[in-house]
Jmol script that loads the backbone (N, CA, C; Angstrom):
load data "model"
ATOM      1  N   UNK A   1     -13.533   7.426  16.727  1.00  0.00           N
ATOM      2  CA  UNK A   1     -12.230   7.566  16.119  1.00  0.00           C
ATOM      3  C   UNK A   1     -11.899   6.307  15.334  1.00  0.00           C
ATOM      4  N   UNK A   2     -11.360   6.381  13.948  1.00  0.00           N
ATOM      5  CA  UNK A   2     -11.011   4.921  13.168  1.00  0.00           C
ATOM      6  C   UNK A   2      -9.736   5.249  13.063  1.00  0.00           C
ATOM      7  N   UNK A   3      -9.699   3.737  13.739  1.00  0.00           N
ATOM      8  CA  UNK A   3      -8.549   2.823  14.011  1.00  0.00           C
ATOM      9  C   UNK A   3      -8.003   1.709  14.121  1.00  0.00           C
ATOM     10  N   UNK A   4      -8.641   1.613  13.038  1.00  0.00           N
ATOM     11  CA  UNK A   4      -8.342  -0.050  12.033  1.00  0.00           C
ATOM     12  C   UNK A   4      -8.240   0.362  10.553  1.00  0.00           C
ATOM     13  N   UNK A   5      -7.603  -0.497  10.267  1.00  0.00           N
ATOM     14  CA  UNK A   5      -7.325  -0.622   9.094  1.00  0.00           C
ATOM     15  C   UNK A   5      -6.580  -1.730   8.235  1.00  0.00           C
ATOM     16  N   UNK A   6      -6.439  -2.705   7.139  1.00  0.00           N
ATOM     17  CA  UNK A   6      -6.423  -3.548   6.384  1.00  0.00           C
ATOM     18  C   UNK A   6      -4.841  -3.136   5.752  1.00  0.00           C
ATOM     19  N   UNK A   7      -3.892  -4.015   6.053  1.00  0.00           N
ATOM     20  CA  UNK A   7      -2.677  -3.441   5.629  1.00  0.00           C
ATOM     21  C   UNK A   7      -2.122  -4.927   4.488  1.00  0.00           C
ATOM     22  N   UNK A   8      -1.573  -5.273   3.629  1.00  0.00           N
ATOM     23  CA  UNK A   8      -0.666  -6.198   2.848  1.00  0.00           C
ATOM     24  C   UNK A   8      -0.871  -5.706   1.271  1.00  0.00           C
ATOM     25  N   UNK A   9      -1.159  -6.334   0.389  1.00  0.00           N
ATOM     26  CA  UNK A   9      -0.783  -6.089  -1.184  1.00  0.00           C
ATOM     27  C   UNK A   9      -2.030  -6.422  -1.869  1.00  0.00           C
ATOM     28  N   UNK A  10      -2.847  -5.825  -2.790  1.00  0.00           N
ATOM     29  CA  UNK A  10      -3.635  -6.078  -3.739  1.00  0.00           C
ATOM     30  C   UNK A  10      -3.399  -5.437  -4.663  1.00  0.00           C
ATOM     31  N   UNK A  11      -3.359  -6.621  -6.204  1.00  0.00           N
ATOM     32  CA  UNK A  11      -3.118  -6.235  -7.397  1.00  0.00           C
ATOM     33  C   UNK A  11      -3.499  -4.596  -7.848  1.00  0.00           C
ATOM     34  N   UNK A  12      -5.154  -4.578  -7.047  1.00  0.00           N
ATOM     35  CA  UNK A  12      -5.339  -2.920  -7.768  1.00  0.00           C
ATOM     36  C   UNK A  12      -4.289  -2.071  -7.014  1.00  0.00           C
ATOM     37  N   UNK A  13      -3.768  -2.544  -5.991  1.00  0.00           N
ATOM     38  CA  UNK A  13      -3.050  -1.406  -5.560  1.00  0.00           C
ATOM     39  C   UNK A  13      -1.548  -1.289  -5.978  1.00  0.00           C
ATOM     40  N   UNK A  14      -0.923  -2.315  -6.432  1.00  0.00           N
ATOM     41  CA  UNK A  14      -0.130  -2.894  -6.812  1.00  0.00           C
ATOM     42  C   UNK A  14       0.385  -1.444  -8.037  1.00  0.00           C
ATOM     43  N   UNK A  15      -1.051  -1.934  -8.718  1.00  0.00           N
ATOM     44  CA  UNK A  15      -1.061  -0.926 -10.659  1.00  0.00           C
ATOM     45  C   UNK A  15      -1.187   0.452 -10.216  1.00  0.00           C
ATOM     46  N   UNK A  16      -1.717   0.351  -8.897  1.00  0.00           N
ATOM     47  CA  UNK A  16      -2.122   2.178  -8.794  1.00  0.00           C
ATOM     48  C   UNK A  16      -0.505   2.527  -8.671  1.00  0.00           C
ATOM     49  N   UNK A  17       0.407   1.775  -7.578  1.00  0.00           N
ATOM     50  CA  UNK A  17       1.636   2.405  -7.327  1.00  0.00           C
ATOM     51  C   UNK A  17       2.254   2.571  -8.344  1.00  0.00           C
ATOM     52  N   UNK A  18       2.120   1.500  -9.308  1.00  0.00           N
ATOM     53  CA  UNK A  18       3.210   1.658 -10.348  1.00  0.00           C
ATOM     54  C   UNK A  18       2.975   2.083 -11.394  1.00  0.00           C
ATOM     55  N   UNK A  19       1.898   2.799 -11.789  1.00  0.00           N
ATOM     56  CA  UNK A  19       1.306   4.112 -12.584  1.00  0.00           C
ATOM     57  C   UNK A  19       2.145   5.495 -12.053  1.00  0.00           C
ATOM     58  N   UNK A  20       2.481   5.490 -10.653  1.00  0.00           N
ATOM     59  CA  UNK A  20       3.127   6.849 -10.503  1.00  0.00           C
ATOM     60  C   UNK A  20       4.622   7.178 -10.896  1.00  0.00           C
ATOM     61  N   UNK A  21       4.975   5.915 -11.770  1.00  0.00           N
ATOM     62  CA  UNK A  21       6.264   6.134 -12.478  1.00  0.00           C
ATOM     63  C   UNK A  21       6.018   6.612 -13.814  1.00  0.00           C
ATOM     64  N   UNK A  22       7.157   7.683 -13.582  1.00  0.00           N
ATOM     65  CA  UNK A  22       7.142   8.674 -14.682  1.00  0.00           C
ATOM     66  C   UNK A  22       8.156   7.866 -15.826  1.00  0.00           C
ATOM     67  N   UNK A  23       7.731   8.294 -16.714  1.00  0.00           N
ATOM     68  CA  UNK A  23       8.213   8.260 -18.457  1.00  0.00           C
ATOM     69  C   UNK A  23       9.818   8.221 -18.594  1.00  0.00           C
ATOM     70  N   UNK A  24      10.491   7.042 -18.816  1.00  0.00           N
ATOM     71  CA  UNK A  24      11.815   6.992 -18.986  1.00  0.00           C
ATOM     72  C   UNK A  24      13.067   7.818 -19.921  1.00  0.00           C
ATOM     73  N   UNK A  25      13.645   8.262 -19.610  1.00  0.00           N
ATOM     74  CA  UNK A  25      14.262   8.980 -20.932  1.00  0.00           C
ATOM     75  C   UNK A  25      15.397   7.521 -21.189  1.00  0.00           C
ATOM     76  N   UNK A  26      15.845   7.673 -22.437  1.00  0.00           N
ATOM     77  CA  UNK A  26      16.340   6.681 -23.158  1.00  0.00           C
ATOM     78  C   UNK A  26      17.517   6.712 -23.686  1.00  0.00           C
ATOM     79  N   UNK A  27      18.720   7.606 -23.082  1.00  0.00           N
ATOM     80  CA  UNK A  27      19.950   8.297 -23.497  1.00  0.00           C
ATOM     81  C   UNK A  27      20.693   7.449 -24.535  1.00  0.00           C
ATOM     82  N   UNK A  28      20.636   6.215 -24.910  1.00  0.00           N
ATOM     83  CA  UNK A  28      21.346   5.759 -25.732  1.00  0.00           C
ATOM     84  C   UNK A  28      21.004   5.785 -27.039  1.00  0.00           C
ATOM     85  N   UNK A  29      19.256   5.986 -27.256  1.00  0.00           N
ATOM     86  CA  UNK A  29      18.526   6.209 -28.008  1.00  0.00           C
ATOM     87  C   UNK A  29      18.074   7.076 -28.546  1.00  0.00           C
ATOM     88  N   UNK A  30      18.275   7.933 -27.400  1.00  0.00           N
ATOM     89  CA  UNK A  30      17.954   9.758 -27.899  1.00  0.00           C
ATOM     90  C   UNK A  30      16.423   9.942 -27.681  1.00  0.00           C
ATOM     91  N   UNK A  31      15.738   8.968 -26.815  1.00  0.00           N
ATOM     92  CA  UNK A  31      14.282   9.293 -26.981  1.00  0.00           C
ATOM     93  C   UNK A  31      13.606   8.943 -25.751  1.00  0.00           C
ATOM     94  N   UNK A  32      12.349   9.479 -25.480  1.00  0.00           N
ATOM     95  CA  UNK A  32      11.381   8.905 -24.498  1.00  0.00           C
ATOM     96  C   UNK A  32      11.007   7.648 -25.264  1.00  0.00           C
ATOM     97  N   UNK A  33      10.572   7.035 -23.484  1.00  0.00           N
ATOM     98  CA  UNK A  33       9.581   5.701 -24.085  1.00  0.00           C
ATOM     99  C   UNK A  33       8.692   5.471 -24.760  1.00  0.00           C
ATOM    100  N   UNK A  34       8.239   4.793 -25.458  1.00  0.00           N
ATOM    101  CA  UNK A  34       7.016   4.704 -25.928  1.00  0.00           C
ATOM    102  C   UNK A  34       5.986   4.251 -25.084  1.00  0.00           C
ATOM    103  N   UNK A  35       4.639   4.714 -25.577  1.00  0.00           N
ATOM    104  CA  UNK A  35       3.607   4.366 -24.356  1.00  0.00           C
ATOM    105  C   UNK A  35       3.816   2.488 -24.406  1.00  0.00           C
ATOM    106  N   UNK A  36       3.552   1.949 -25.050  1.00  0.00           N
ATOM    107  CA  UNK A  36       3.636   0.084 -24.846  1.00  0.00           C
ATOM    108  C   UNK A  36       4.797   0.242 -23.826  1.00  0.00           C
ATOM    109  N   UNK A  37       5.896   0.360 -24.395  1.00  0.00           N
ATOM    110  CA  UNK A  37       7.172   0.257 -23.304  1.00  0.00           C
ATOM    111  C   UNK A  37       6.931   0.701 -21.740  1.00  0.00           C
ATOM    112  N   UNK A  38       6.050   2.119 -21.549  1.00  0.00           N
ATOM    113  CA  UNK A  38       6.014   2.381 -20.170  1.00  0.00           C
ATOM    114  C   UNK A  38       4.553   1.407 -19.985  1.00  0.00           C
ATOM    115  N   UNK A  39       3.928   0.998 -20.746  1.00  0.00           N
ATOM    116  CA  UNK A  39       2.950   0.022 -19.797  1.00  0.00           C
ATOM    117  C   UNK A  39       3.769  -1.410 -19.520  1.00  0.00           C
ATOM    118  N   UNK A  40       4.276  -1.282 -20.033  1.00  0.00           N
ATOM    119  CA  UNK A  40       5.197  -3.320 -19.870  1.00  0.00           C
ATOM    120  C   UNK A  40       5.951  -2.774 -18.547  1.00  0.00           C
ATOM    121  N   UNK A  41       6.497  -1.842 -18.632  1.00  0.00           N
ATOM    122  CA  UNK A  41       7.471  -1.117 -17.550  1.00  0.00           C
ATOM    123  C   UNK A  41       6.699  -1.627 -15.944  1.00  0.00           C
ATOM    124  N   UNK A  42       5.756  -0.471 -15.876  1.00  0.00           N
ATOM    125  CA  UNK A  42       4.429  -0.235 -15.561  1.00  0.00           C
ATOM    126  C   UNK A  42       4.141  -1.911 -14.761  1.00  0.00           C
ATOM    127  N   UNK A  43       4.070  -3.047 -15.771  1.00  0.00           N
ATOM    128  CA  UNK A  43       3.333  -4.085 -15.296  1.00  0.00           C
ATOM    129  C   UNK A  43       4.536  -4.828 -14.605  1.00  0.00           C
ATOM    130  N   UNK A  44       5.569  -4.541 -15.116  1.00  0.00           N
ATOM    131  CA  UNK A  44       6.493  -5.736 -14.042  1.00  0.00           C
ATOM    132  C   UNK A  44       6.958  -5.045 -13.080  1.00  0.00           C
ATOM    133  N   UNK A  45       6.894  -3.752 -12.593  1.00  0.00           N
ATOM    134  CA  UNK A  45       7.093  -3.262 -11.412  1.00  0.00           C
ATOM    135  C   UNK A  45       5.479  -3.273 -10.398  1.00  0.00           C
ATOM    136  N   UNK A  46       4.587  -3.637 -11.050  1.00  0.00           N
ATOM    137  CA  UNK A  46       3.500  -3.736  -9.948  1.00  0.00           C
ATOM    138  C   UNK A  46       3.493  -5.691  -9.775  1.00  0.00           C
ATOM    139  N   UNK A  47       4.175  -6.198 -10.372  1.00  0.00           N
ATOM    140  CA  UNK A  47       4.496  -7.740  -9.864  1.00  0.00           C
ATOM    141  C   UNK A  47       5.073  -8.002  -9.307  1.00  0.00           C
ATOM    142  N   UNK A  48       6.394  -7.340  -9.155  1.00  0.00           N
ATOM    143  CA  UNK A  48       7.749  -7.059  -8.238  1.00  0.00           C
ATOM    144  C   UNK A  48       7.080  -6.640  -6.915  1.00  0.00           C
ATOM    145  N   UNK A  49       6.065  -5.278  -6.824  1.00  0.00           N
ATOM    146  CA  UNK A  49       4.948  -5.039  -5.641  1.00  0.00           C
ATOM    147  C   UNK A  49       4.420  -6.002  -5.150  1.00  0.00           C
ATOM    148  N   UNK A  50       3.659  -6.812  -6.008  1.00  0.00           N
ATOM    149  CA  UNK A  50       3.069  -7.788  -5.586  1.00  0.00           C
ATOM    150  C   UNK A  50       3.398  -9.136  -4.884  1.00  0.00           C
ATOM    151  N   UNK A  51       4.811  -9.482  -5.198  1.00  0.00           N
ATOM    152  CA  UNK A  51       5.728 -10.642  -4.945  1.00  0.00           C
ATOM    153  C   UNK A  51       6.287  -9.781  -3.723  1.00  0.00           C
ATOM    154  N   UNK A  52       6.420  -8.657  -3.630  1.00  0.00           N
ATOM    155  CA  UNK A  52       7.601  -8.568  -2.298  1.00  0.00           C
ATOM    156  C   UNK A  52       7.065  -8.403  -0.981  1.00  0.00           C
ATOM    157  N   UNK A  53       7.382  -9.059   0.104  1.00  0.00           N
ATOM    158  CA  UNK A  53       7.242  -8.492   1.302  1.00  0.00           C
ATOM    159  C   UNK A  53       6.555  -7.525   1.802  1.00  0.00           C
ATOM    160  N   UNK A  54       6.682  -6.712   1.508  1.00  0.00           N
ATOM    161  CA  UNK A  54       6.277  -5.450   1.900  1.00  0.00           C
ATOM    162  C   UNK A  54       4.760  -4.842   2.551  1.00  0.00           C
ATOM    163  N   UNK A  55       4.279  -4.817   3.166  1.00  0.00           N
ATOM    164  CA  UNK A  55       3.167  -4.638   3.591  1.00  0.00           C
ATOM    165  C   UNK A  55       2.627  -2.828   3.589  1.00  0.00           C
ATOM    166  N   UNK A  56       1.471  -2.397   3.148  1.00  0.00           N
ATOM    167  CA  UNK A  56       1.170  -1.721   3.255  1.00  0.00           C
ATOM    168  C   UNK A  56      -0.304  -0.993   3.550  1.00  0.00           C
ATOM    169  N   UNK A  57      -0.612   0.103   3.553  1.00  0.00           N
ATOM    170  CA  UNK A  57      -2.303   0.368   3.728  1.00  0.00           C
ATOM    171  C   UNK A  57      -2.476   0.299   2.557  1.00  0.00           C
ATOM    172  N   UNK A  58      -4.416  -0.481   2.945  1.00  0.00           N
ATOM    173  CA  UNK A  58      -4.630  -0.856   1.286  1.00  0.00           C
ATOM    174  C   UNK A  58      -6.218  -0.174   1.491  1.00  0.00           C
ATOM    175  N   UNK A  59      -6.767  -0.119   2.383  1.00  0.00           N
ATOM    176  CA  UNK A  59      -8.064   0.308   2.694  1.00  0.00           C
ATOM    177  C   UNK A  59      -7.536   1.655   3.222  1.00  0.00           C
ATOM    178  N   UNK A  60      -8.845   2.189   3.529  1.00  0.00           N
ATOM    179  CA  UNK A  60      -9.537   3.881   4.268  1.00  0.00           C
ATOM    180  C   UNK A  60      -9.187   2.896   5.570  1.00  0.00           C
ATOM    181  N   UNK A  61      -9.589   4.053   6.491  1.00  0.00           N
ATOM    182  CA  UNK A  61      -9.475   3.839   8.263  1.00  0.00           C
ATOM    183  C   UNK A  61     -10.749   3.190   8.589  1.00  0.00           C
ATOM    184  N   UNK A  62     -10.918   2.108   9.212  1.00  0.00           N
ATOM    185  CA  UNK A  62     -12.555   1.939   9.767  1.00  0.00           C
ATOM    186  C   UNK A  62     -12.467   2.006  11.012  1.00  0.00           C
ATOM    187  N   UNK A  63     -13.887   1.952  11.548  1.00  0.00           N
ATOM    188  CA  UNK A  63     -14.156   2.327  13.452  1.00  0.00           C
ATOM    189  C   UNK A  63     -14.064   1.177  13.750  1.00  0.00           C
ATOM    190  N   UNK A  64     -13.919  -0.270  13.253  1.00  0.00           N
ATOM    191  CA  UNK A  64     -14.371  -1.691  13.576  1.00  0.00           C
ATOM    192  C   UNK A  64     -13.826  -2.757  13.042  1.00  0.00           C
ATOM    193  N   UNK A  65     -13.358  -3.963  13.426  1.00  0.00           N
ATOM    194  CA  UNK A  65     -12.723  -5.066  12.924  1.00  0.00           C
ATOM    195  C   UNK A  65     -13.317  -5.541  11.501  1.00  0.00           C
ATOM    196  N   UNK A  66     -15.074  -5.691  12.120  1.00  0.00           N
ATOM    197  CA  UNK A  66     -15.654  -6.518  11.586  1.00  0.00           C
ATOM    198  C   UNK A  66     -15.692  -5.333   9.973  1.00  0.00           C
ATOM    199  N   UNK A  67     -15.799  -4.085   9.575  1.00  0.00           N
ATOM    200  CA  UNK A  67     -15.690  -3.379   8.651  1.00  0.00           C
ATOM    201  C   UNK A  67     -14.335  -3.992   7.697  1.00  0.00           C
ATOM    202  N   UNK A  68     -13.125  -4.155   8.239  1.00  0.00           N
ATOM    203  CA  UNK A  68     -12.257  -4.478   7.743  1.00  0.00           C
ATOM    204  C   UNK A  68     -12.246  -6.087   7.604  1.00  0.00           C
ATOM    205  N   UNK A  69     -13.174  -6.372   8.201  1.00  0.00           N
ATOM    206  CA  UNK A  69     -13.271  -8.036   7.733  1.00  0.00           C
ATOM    207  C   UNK A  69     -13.853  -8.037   6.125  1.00  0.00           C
ATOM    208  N   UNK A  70     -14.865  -7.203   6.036  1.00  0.00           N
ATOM    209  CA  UNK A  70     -15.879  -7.120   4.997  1.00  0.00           C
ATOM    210  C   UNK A  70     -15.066  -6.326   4.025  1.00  0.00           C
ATOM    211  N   UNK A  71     -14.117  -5.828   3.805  1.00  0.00           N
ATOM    212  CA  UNK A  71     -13.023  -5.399   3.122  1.00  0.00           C
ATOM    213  C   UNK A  71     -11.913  -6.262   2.638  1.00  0.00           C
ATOM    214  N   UNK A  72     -11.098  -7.423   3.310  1.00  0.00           N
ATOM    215  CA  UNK A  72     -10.911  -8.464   3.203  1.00  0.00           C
ATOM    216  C   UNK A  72     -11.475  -9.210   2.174  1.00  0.00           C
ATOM    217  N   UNK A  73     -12.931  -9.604   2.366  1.00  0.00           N
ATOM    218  CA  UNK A  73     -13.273 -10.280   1.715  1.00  0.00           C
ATOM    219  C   UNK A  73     -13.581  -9.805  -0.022  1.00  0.00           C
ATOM    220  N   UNK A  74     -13.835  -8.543   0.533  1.00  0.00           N
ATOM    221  CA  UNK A  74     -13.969  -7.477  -1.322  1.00  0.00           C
ATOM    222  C   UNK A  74     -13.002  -7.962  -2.046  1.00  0.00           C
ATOM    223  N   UNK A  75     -11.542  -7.334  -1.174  1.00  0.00           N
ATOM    224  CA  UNK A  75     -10.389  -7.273  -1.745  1.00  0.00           C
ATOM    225  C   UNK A  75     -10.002  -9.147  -2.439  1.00  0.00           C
ATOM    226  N   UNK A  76      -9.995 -10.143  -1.905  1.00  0.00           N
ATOM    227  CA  UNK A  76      -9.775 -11.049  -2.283  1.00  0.00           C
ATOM    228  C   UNK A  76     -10.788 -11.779  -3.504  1.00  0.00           C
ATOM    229  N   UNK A  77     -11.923 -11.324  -3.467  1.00  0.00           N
ATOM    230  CA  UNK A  77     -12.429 -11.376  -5.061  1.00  0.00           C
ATOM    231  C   UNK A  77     -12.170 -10.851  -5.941  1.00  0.00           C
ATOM    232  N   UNK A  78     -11.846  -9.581  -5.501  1.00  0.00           N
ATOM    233  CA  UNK A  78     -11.586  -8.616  -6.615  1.00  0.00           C
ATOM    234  C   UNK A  78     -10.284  -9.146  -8.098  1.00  0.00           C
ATOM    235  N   UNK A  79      -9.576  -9.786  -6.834  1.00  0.00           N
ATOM    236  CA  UNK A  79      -8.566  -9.942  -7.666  1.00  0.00           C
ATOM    237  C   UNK A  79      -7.550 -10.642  -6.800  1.00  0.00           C
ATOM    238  N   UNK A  80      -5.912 -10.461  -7.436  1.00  0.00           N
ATOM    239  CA  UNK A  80      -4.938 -11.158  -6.186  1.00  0.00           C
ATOM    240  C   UNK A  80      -4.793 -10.491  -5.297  1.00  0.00           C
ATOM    241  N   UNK A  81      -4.541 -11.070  -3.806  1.00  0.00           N
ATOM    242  CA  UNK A  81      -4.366 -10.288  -2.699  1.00  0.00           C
ATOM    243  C   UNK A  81      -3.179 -11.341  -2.074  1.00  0.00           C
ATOM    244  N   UNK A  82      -2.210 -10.518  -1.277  1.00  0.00           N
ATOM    245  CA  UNK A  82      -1.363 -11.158  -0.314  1.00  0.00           C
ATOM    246  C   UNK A  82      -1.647 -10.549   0.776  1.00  0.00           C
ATOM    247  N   UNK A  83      -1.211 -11.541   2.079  1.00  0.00           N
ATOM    248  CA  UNK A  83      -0.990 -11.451   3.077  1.00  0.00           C
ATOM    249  C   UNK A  83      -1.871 -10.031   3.733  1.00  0.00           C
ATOM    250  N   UNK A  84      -3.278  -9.932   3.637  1.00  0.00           N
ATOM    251  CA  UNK A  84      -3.881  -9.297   4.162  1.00  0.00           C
ATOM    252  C   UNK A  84      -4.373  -9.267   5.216  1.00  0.00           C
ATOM    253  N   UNK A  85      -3.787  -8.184   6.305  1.00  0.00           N
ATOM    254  CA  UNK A  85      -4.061  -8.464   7.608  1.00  0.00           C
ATOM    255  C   UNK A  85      -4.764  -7.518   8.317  1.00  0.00           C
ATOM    256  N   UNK A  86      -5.324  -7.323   9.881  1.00  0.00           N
ATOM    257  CA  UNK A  86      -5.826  -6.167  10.170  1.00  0.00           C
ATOM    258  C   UNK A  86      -5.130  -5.598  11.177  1.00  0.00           C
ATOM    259  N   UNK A  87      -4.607  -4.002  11.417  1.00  0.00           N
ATOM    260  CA  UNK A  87      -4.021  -3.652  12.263  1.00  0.00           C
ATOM    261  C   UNK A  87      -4.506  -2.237  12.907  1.00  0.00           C
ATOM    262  N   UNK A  88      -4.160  -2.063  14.512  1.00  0.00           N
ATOM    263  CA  UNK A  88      -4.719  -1.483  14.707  1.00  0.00           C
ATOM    264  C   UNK A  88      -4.229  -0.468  15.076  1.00  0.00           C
ATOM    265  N   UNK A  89      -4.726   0.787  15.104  1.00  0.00           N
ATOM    266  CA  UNK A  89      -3.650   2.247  15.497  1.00  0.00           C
ATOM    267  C   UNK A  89      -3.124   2.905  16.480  1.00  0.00           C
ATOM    268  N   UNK A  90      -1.914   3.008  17.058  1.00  0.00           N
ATOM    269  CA  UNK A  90      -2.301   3.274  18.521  1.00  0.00           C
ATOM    270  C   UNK A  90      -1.003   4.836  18.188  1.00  0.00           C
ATOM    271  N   UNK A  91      -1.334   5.896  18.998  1.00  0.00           N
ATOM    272  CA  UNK A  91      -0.988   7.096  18.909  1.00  0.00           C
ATOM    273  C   UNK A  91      -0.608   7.550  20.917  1.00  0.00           C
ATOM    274  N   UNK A  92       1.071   7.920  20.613  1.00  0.00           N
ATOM    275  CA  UNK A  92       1.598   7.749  22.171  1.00  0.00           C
ATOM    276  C   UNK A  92       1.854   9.160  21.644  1.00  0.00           C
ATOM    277  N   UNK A  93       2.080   9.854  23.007  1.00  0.00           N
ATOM    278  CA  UNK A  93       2.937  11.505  23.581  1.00  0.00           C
ATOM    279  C   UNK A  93       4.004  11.096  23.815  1.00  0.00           C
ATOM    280  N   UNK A  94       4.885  11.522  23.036  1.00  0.00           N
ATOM    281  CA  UNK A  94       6.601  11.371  23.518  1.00  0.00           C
ATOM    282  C   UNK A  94       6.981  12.620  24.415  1.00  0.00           C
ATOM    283  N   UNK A  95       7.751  12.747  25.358  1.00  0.00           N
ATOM    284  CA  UNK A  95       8.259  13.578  25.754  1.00  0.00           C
ATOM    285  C   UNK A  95      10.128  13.923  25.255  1.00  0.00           C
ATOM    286  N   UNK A  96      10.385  14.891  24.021  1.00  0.00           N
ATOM    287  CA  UNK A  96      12.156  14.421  23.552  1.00  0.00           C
ATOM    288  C   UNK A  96      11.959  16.332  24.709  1.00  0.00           C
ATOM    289  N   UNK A  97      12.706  16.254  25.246  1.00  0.00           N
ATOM    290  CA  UNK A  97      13.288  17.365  25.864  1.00  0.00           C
ATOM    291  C   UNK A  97      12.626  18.251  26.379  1.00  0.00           C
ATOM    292  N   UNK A  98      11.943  19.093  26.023  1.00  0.00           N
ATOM    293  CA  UNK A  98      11.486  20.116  26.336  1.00  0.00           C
ATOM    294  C   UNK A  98       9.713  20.395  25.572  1.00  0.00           C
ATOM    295  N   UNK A  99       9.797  18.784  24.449  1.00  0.00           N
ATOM    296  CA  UNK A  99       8.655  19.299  23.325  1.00  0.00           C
ATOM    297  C   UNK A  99       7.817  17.960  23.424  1.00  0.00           C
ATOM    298  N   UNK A 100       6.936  18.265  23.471  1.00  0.00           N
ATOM    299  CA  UNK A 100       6.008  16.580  23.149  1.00  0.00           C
ATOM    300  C   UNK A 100       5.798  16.175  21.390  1.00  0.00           C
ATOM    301  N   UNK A 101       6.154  15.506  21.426  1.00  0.00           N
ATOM    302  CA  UNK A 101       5.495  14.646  19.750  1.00  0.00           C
ATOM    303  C   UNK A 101       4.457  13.691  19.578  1.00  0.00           C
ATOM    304  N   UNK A 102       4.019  13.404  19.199  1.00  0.00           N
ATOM    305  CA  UNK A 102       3.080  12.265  18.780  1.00  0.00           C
ATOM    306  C   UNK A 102       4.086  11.544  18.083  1.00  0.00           C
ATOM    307  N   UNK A 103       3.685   9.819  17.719  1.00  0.00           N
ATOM    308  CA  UNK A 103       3.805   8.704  17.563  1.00  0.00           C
ATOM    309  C   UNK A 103       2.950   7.817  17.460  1.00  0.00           C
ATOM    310  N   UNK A 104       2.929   7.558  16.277  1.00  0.00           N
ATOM    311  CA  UNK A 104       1.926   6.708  15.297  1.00  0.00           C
ATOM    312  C   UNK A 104       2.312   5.480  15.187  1.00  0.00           C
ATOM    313  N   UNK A 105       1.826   4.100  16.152  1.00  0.00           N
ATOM    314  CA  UNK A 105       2.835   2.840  15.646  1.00  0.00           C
ATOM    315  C   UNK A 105       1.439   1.711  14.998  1.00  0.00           C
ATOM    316  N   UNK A 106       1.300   0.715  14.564  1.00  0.00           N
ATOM    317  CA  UNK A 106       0.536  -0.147  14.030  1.00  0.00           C
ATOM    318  C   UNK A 106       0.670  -1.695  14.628  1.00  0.00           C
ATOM    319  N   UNK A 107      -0.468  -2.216  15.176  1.00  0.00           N
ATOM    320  CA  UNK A 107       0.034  -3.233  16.199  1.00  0.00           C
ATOM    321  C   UNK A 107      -0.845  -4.432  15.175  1.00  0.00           C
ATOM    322  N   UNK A 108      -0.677  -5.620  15.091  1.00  0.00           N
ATOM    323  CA  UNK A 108      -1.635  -6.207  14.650  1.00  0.00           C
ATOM    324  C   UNK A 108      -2.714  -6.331  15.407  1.00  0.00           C
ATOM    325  N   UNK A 109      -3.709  -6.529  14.859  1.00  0.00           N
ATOM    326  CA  UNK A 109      -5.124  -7.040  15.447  1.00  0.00           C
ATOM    327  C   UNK A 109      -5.172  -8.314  15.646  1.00  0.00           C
ATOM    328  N   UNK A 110      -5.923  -8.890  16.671  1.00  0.00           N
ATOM    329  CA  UNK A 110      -5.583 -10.593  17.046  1.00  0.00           C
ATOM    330  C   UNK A 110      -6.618 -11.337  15.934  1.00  0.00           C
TER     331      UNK A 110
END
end "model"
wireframe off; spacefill off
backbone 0.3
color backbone group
C-alpha cells in the first residue's frame, strides 16, 4: 500500500495550477483577454503559489521514504522548490452515529 508522499511547492507545479485559470472577460473594455495578457496573468499567480505558505501534493504516492527522497532531489534540480517535505498517510474508521467513515489525515515523516 503507498503511503508516502512529497508534499510543499514546485515551480512546475506552481504553472500547472495556474494554467487552470480560465480567460478573463474585460467588462470595461468589452472584450476577452488577450493571449499575452492571460500568460502574464498566468505567471504572477503561479509566483503568488510559489511565495505562499501553502503546502501541497506534488508527487504520485510511493511505498517508501527513500522513493520520495529520490523525488526530492529531482524536484529541486528541476527547478525552484519550497519547503519540500515527506508525509505520511494514515486512514482511521470513524464511528458518527450509526455509520462508519473513513478519515484521511497526513502526519509528517521524521
Amino acid at each position: 500500500m503507498s503511503t508516502f508522499a512529497v508534499f510543499g511547492m514546485t515551480e512546475a507545479h506552481a504553472k500547472q495550477m495556474a494554467q487552470r485559470l480560465k480567460p478573463k472577460y474585460l467588462p470595461k473594455q468589452q472584450r476577452w483577454e488577450t493571449q499575452a495578457e492571460y500568460e502574464a496573468r498566468a505567471a504572477e499567480v503561479a509566483e503568488k503559489y510559489l511565495d505562499s505558505e501553502r503546502a501541497v501534493q506534488v508527487s504520485p504516492l510511493f511505498d517508501a521514504p527513500q522513493f520520495c527522497d529520490q523525488f526530492m532531489d529531482l524536484a529541486r534540480r528541476a527547478g525552484r522548490s519550497r519547503s519540500l517535505t515527506i508525509r505520511r498517510r494514515e486512514t482511521r474508521v470513524i464511528n458518527e452515529g450509526k455509520k462508519q467513515c473513513r478519515r484521511t489525515t497526513w502526519h509528517e515523516y521524521p
